[in-house]
C-alpha positions in Angstrom: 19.2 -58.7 -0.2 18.1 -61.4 -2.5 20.5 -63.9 -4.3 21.1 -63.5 -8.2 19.5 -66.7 -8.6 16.3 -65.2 -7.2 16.0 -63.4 -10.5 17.3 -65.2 -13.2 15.0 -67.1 -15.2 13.7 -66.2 -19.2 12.4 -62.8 -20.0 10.2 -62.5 -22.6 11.4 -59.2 -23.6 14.8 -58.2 -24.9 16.5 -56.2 -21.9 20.2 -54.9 -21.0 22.0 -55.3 -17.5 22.3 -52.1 -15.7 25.4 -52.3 -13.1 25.3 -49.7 -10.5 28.9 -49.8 -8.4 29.9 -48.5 -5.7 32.3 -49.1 -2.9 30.4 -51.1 -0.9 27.2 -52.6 -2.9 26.6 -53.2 -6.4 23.1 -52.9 -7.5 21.8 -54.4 -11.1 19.2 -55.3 -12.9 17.6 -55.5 -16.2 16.5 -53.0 -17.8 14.3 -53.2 -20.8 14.4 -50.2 -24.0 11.6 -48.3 -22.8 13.6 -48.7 -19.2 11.4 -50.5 -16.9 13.6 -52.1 -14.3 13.2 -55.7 -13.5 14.6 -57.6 -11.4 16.2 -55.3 -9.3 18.9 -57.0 -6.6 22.5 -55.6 -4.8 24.9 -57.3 -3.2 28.9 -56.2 -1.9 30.7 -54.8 -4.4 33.9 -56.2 -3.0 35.6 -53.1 -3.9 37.6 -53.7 -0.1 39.3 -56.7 -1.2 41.5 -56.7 -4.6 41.3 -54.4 -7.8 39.6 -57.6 -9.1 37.1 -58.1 -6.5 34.7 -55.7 -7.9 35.3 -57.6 -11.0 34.3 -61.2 -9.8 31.4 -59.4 -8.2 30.4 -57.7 -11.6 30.6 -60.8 -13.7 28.8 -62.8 -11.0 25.7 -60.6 -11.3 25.7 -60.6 -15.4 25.6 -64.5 -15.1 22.8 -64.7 -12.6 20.9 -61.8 -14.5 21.8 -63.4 -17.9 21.0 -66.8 -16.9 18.6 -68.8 -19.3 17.7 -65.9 -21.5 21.2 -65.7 -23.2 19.4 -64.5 -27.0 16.9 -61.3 -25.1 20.2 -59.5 -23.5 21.7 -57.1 -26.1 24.6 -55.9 -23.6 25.8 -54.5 -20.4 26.1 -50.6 -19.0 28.2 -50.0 -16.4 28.2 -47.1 -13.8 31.7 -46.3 -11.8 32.7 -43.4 -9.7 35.4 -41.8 -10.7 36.0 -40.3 -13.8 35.2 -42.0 -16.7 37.0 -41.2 -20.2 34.1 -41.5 -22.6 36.2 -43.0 -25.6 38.5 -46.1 -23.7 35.6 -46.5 -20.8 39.3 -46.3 -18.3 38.9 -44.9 -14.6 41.1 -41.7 -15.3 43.2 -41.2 -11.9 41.9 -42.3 -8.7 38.6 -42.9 -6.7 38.4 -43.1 -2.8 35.4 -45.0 -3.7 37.5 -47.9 -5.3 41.3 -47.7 -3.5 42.5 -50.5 -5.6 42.0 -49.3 -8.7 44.1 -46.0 -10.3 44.0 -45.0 -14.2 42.3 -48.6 -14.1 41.3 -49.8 -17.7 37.6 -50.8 -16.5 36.1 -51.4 -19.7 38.7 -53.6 -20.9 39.4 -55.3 -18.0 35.9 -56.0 -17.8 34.8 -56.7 -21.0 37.7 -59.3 -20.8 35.3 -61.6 -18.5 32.2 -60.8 -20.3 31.4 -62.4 -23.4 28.7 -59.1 -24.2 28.9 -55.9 -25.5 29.9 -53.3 -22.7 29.4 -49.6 -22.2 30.7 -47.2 -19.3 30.5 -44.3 -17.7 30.5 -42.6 -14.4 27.4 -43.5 -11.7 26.4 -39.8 -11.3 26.2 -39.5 -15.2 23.4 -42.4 -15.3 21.5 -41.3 -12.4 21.6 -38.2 -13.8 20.3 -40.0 -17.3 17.9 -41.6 -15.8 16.2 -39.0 -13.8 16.4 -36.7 -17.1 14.6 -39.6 -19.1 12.0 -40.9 -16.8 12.2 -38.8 -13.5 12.2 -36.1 -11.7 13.8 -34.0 -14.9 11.5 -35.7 -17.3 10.4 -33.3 -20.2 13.5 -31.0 -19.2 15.6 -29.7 -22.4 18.6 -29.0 -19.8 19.0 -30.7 -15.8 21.3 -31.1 -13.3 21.6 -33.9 -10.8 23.2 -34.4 -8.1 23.7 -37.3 -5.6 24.5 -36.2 -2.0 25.7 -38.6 0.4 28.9 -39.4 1.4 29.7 -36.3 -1.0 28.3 -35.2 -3.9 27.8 -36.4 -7.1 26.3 -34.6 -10.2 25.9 -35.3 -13.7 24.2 -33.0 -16.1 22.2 -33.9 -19.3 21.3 -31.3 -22.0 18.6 -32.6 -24.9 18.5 -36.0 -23.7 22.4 -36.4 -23.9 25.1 -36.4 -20.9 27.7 -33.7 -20.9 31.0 -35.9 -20.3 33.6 -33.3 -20.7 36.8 -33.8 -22.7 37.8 -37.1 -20.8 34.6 -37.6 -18.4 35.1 -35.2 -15.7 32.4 -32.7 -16.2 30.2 -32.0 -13.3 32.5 -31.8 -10.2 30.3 -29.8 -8.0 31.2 -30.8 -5.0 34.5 -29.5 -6.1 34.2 -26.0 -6.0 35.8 -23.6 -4.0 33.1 -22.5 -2.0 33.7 -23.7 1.2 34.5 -21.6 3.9 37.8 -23.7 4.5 36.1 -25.8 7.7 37.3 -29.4 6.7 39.5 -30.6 4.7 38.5 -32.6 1.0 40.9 -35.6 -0.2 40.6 -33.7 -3.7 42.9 -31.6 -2.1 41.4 -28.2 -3.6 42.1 -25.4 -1.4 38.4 -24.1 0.0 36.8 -27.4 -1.8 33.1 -27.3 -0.9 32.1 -30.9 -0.4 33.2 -31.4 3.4 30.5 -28.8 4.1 27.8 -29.2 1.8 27.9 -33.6 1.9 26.5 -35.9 4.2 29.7 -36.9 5.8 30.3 -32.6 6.8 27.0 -32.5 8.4 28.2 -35.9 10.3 31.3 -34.4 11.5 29.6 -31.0 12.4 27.1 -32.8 14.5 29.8 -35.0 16.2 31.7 -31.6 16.9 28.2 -29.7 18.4 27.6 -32.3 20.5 24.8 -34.4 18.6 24.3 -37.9 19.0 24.5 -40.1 17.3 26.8 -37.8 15.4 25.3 -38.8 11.8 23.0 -36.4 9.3 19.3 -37.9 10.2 20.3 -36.9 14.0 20.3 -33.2 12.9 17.0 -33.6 10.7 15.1 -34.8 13.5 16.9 -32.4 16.1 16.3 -29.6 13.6 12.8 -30.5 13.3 12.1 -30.6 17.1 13.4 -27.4 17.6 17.1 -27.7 18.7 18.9 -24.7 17.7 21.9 -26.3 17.2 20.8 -28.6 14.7 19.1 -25.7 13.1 22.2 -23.7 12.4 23.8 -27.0 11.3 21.2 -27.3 8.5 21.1 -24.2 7.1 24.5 -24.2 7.1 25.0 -27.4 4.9 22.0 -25.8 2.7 23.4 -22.8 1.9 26.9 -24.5 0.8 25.1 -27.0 -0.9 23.1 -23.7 -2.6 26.0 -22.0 -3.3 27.1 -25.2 -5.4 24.1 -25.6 -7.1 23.8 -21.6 -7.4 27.2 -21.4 -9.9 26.1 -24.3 -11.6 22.7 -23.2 -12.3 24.4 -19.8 -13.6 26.6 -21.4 -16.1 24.3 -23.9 -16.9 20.7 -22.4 -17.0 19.2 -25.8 -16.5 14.9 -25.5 -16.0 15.6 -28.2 -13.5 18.2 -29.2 -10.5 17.4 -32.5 -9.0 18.5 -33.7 -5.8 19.3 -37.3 -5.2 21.3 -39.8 -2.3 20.6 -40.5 1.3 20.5 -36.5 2.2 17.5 -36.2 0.1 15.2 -38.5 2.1 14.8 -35.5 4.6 12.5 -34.3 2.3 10.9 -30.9 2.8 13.4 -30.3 5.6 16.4 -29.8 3.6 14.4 -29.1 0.1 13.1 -25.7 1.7 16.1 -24.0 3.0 18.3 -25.6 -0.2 15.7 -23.8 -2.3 16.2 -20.7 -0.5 20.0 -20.9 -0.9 19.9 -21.1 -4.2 17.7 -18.5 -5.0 20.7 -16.1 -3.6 23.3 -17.3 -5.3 21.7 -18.0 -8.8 20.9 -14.9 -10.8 17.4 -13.9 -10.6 16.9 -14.1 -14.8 18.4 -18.2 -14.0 16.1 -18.8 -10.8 13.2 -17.4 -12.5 11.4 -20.6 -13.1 14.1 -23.0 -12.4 12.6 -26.5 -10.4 14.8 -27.7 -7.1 12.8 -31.3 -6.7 14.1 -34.2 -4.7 15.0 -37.4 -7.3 12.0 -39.9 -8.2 14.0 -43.1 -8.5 15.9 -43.2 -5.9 18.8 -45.8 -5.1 17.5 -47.4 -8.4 18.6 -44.7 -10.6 21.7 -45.7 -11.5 20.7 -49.3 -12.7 18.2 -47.5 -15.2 20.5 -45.2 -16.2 23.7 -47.5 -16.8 20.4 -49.8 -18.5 19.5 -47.0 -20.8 23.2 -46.2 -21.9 23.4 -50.0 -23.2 20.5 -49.3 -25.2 21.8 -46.0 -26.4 25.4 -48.1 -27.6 23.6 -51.3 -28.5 20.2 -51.4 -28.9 18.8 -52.3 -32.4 19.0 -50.0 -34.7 22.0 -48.1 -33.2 
């Protein structure tokens, strides 16, 4: 982790701040119009200690990244979980991610410390931007993204725009009813997906099979040198996680699904059975030619993304 101060300093090119935030780090940078990412630091996001903590933490990175080049920044994007109403920029509800804050006015909260144009949206929504733009979905008309970890994340982008939903909520995969009702989800959907097809349900399925350490790269490696349990562990995750992807990819007829978060650095050994899955659920006319490829810009993602949402607000010539 590097101090702020590491990367302030002029830049000889006009660049936004990209805020990435999550429960426990906040990653940022800044992000030029083309959306190079400079720069690129995190620190705690103090989301554990006070509704404002995430705040101070926020407006401490903007000053460090800001520092000495106060005429090249043209603004700030923001990404939050939660859901994010696209007009008032307000957490709408609640977040596990961020206990402190409910139907939390973020944008104007925030944009009461800053003295810089701010957008915001959800985190999922900007990786999901981001990978569309310059990653794994580049030259896509319509792709999906999700973020597995923890639990799942997606955000979906169609002609180079992000599909928000009527207040922000669109994209709730993990939230389907496709679970075979194993674990319980704090949603509180009955047969809610996520505690079987997230990091966190493979985690508690390997604590409960005996695995150890009971965590999600302790059934990759077991899976890969042979133990049957881990096996059935794996698929099983895939082929909820498929069955997610599978409805989506239905309604949505995206060319490509891009997988993102810690999951996805198992590589081939969850990319191959997660394609499998979702070749049976999704209809053959839909899977025809659809693209199941892990992200290319990894925990960066959402910096670029939330950096490329300030230039779509603020940029010149907006």
């Amino acid at each position: 982790m590097l101090p702020w101060a590491a990367v302030s300093g002029p830049s000889p090119e006009r660049f936004a701040v990209g805020l990435d935030l999550g429960g426990t780090d906040l990653k940022a940078g800044r992000v030029t119009a083309g959306g190079r990412l400079e720069g690129f630091c995190k620190r705690p996001s103090r989301a554990a200690e006070s509704a404002d903590g995430p705040l101070d933490a926020i407006a401490d990175a903007v000053e460090g990244l800001t520092r000495g080049a106060p005429g090249a920044v043209i603004g700030v994007g923001l990404g939050s979980p939660g859901v994010i109403h696209p007009g008032t920029g307000a957490l709408v509800g609640s977040t596990p991610h961020l206990r402190f804050w409910k139907a939390f006015p973020l944008r104007e909260r925030l944009a009461a410390r800053l003295s810089l144009p701010l957008a915001v949206d959800n985190d999922a929504n900007l990786a999901a931007l981001a990978e569309h733009r310059l990653g794994a979905a580049r030259g896509a008309r319509v792709s999906i993204t999700l973020t597995v970890g923890t639990g799942i994340g997606a955000g979906i982008v169609v002609d180079g725009q992000v599909l928000r939903g009527a207040w922000g909520g669109a994209g709730e995969l993990g939230h389907l009813s496709l679970g075979r009702g194993e674990g319980e989800c704090r949603c509180g959907i009955p047969g809610c997906v996520e505690p079987e097809a997230s990091g966190s349900g493979l985690a508690r399925h390997a604590r409960e099979a005996g695995l150890v350490p009971a965590e999600a790269r302790t059934v990759f490696a077991a899976a890969a040198a042979g133990d049957p349990r881990a096996r059935v562990l794996l698929e099983t995750m895939a082929d909820r996680l498929g069955a997610a992807i599978g409805a989506a990819v239905n309604i949505l007829n995206p060319e490509v699904v891009v997988v993102g978060g810690g999951i996805a650095q198992a590589g081939e050994a969850l990319m191959a059975p997660l394609r499998a899955a979702v070749a049976r659920y999704a209809l053959a006319t839909h899977a025809q030619g659809l693209s199941v490829v892990p992200a290319a810009l990894g925990e960066r993602a959402g910096v670029v993304g939330a950096g490329l949402l300030a230039w779509e607000r603020m940029g010149p010539g907006v």
